[in-house]
PDB file of N, H, CA, C and O in Angstrom:
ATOM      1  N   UNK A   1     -12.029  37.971  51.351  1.00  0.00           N
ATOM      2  CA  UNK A   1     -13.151  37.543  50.538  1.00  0.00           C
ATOM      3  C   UNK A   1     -13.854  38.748  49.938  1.00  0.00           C
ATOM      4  O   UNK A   1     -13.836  39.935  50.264  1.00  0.00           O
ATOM      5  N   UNK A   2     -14.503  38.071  48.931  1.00  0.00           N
ATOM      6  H   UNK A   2     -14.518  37.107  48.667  1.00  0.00           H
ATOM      7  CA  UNK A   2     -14.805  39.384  48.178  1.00  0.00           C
ATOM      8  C   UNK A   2     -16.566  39.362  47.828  1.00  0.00           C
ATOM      9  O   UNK A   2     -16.966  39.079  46.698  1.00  0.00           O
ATOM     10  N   UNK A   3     -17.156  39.573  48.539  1.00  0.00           N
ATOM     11  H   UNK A   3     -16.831  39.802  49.457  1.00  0.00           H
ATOM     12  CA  UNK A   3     -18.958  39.533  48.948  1.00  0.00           C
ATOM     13  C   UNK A   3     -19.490  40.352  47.746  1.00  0.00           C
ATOM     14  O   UNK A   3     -20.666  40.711  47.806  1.00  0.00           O
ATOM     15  N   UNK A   4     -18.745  40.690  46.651  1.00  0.00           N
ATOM     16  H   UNK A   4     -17.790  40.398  46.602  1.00  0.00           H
ATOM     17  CA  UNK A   4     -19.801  41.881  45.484  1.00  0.00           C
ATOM     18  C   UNK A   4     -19.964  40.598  44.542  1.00  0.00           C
ATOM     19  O   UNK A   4     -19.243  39.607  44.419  1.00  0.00           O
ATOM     20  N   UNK A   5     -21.512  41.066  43.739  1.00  0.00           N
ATOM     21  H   UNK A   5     -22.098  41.871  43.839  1.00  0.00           H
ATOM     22  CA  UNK A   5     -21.676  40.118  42.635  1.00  0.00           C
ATOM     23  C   UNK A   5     -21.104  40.414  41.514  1.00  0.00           C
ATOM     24  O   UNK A   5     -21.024  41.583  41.136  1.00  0.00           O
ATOM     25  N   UNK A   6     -20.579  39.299  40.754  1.00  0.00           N
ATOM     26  H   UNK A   6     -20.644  38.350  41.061  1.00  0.00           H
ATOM     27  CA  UNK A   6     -19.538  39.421  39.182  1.00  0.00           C
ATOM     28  C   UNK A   6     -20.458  40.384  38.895  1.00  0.00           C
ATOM     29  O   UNK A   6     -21.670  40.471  39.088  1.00  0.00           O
ATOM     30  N   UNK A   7     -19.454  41.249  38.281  1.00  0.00           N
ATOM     31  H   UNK A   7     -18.469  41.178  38.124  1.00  0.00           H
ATOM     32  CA  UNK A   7     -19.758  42.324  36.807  1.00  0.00           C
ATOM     33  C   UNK A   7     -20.524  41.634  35.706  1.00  0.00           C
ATOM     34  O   UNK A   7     -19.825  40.694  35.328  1.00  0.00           O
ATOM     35  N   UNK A   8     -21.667  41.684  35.016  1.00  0.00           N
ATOM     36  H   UNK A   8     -22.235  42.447  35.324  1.00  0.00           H
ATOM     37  CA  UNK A   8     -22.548  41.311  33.808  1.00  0.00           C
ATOM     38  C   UNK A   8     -21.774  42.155  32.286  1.00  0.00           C
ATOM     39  O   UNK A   8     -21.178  43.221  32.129  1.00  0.00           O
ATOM     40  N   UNK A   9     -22.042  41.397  31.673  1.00  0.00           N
ATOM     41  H   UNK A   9     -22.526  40.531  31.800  1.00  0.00           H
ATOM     42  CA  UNK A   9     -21.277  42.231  30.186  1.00  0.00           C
ATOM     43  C   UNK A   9     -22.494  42.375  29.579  1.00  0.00           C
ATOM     44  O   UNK A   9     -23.286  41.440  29.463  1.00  0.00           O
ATOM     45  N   UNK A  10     -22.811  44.132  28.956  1.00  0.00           N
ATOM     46  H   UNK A  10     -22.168  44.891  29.051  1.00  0.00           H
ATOM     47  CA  UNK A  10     -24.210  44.228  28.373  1.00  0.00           C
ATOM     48  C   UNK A  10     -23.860  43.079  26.938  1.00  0.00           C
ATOM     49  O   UNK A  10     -22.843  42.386  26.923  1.00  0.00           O
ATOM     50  N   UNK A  11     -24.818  43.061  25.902  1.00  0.00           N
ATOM     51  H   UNK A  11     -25.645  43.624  25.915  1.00  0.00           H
ATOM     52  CA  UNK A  11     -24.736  42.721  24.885  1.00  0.00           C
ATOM     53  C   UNK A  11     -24.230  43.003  23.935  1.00  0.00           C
ATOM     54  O   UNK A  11     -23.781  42.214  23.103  1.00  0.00           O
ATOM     55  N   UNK A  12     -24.207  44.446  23.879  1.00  0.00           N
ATOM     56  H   UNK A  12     -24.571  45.086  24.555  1.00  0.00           H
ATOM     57  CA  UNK A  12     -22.871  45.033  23.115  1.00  0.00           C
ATOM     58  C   UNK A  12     -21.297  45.003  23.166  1.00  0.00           C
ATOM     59  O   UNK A  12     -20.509  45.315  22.273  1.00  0.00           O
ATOM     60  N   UNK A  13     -21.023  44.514  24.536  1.00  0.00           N
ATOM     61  H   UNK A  13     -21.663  44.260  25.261  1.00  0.00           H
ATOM     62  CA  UNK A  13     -20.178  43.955  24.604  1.00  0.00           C
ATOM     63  C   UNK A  13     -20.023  42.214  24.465  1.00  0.00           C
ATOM     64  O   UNK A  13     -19.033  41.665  23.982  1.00  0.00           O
ATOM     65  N   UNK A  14     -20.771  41.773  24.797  1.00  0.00           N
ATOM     66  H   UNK A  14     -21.576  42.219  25.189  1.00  0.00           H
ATOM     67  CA  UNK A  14     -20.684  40.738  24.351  1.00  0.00           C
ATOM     68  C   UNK A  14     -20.372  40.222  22.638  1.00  0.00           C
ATOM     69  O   UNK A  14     -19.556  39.399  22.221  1.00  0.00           O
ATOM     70  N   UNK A  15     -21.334  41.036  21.920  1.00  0.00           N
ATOM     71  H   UNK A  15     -21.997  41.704  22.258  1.00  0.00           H
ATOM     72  CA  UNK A  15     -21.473  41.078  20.558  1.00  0.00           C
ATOM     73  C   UNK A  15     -20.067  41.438  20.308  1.00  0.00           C
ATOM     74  O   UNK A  15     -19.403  40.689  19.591  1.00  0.00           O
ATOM     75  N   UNK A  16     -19.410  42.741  20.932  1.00  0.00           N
ATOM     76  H   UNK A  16     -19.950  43.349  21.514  1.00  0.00           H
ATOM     77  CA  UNK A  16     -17.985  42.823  20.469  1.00  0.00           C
ATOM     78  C   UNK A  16     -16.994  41.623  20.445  1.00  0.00           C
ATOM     79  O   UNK A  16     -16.428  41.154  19.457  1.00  0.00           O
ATOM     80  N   UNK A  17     -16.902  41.215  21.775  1.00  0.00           N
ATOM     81  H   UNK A  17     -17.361  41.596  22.578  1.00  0.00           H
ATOM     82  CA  UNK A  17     -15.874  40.445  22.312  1.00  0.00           C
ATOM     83  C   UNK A  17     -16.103  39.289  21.725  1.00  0.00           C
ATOM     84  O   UNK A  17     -15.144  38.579  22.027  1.00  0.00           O
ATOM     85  N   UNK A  18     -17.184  38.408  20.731  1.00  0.00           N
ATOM     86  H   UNK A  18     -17.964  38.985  20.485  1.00  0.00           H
ATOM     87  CA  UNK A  18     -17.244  37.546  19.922  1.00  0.00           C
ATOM     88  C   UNK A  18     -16.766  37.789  17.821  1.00  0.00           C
ATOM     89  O   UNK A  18     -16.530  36.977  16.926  1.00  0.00           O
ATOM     90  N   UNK A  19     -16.835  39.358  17.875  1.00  0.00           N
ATOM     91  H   UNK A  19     -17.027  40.017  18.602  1.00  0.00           H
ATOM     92  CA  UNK A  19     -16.448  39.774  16.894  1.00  0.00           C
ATOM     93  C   UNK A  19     -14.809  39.639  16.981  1.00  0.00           C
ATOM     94  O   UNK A  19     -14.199  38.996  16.127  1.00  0.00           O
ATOM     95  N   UNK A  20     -14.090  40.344  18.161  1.00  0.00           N
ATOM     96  H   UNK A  20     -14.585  40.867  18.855  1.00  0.00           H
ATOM     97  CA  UNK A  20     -12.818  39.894  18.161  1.00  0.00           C
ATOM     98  C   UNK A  20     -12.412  38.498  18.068  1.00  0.00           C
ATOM     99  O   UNK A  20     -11.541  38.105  17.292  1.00  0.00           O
ATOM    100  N   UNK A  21     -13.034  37.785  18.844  1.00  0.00           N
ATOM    101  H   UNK A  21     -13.742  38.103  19.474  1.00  0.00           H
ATOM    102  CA  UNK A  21     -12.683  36.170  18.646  1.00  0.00           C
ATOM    103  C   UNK A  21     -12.541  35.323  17.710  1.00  0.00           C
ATOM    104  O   UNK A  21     -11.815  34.330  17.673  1.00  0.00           O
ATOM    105  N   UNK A  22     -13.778  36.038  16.384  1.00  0.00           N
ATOM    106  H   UNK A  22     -14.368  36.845  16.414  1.00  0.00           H
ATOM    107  CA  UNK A  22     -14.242  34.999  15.768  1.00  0.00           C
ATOM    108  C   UNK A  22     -12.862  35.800  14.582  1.00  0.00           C
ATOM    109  O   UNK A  22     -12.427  35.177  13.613  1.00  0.00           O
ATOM    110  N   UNK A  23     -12.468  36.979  14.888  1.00  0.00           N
ATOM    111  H   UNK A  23     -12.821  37.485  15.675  1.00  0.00           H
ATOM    112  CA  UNK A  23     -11.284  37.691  13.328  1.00  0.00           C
ATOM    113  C   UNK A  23     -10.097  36.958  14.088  1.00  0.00           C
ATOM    114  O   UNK A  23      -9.285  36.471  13.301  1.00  0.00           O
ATOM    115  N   UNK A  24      -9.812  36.772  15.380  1.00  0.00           N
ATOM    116  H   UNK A  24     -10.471  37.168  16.020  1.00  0.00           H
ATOM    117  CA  UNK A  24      -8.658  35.572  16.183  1.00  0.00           C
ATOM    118  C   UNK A  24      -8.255  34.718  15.257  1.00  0.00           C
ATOM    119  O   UNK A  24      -7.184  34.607  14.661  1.00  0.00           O
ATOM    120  N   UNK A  25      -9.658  33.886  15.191  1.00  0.00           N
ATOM    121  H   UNK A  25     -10.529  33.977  15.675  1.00  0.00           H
ATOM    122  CA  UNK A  25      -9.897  32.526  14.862  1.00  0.00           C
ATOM    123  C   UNK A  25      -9.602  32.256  13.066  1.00  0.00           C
ATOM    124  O   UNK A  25      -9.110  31.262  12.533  1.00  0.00           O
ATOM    125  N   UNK A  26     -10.086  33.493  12.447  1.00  0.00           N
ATOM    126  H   UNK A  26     -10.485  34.301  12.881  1.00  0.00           H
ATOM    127  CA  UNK A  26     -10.104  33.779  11.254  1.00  0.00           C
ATOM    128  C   UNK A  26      -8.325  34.095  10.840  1.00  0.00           C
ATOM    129  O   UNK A  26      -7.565  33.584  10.017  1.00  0.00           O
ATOM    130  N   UNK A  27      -8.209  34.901  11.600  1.00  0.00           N
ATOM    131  H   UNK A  27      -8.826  35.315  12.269  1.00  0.00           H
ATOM    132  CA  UNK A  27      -6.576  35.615  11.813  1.00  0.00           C
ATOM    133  C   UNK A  27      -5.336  34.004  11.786  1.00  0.00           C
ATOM    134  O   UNK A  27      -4.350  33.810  11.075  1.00  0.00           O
ATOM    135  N   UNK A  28      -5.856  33.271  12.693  1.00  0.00           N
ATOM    136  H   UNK A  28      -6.657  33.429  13.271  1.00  0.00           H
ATOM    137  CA  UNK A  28      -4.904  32.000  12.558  1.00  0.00           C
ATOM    138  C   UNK A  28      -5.345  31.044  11.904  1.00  0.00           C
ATOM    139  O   UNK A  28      -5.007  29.897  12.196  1.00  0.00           O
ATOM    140  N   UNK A  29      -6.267  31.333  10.791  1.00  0.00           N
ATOM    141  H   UNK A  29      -6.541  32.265  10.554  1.00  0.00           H
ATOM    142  CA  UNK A  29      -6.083  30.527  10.059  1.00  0.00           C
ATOM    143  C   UNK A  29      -6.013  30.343   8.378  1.00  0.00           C
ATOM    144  O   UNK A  29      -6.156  29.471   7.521  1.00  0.00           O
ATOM    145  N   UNK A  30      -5.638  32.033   8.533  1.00  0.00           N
ATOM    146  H   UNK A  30      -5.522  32.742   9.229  1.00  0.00           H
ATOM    147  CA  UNK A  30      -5.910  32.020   7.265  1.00  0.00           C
ATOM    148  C   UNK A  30      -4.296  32.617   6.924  1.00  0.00           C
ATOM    149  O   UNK A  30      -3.602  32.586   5.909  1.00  0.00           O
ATOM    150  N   UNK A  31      -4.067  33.225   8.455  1.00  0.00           N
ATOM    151  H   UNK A  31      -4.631  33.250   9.280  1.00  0.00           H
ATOM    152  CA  UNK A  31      -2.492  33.991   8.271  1.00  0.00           C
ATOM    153  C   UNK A  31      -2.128  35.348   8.033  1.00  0.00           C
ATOM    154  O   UNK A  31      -1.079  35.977   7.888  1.00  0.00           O
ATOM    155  N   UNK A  32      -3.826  35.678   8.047  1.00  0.00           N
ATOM    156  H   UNK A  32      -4.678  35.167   8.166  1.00  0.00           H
ATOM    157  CA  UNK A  32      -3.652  37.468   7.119  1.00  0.00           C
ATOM    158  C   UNK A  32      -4.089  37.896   8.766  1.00  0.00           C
ATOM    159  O   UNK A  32      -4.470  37.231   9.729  1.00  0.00           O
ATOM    160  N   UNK A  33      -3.830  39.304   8.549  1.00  0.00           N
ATOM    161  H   UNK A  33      -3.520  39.844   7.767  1.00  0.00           H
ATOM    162  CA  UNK A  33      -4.459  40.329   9.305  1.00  0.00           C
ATOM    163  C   UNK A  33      -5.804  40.523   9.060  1.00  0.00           C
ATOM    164  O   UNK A  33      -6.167  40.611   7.887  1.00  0.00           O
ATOM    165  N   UNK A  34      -6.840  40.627  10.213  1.00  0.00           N
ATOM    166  H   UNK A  34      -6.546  40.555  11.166  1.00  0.00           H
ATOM    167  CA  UNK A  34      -8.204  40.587   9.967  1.00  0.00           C
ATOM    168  C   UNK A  34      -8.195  42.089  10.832  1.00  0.00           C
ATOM    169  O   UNK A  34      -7.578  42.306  11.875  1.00  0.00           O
ATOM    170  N   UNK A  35      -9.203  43.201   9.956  1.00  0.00           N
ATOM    171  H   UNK A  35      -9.704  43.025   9.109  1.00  0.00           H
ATOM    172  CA  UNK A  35      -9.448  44.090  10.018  1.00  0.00           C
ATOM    173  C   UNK A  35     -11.196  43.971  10.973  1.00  0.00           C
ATOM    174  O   UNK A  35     -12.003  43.159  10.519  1.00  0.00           O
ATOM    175  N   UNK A  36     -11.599  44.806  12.212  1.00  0.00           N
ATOM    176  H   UNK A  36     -10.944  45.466  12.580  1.00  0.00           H
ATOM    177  CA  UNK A  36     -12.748  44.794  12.371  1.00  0.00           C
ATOM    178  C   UNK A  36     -12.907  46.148  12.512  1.00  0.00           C
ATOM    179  O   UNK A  36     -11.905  46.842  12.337  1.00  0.00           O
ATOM    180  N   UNK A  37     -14.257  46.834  12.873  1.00  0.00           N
ATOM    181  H   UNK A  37     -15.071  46.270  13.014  1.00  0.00           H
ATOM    182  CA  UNK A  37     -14.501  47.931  12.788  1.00  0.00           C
ATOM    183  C   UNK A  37     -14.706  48.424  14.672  1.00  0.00           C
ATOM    184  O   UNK A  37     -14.858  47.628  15.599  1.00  0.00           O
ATOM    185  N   UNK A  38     -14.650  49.764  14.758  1.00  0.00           N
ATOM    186  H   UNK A  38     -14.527  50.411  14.006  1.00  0.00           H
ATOM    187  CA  UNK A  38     -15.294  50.267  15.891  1.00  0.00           C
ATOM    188  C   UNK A  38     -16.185  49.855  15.981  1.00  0.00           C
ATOM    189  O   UNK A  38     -16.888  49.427  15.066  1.00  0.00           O
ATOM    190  N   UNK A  39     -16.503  49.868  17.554  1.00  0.00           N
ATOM    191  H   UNK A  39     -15.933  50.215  18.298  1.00  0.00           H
ATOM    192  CA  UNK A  39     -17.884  49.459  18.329  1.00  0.00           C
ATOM    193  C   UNK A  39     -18.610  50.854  17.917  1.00  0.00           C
ATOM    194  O   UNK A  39     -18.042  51.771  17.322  1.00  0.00           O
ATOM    195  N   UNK A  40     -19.889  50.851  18.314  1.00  0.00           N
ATOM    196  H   UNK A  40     -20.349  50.106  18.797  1.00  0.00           H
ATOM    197  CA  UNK A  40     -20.561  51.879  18.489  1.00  0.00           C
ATOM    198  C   UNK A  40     -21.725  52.135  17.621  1.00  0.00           C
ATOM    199  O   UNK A  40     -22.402  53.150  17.781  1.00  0.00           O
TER     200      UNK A  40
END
């Protein structure tokens, strides 16, 4: 068993990891390659 509390994702990551999702989402449906930028 594993007694540590889940890892939290700051907001900047969060903000990222919805930027990837949403060029995913964009990516299958449009068929093209979706370009995003560096974090930071």
């Amino acid at each position: 068993e594993n007694d540590q509390e889940p890892a939290q994702a700051g907001a900047r990551a969060a903000r990222d990891s919805l930027k990837v999702a949403l060029a995913e989402k964009e990516s299958a449906e449009t068929g093209k390659i979706i370009k995003i930028g560096r974090a930071g």
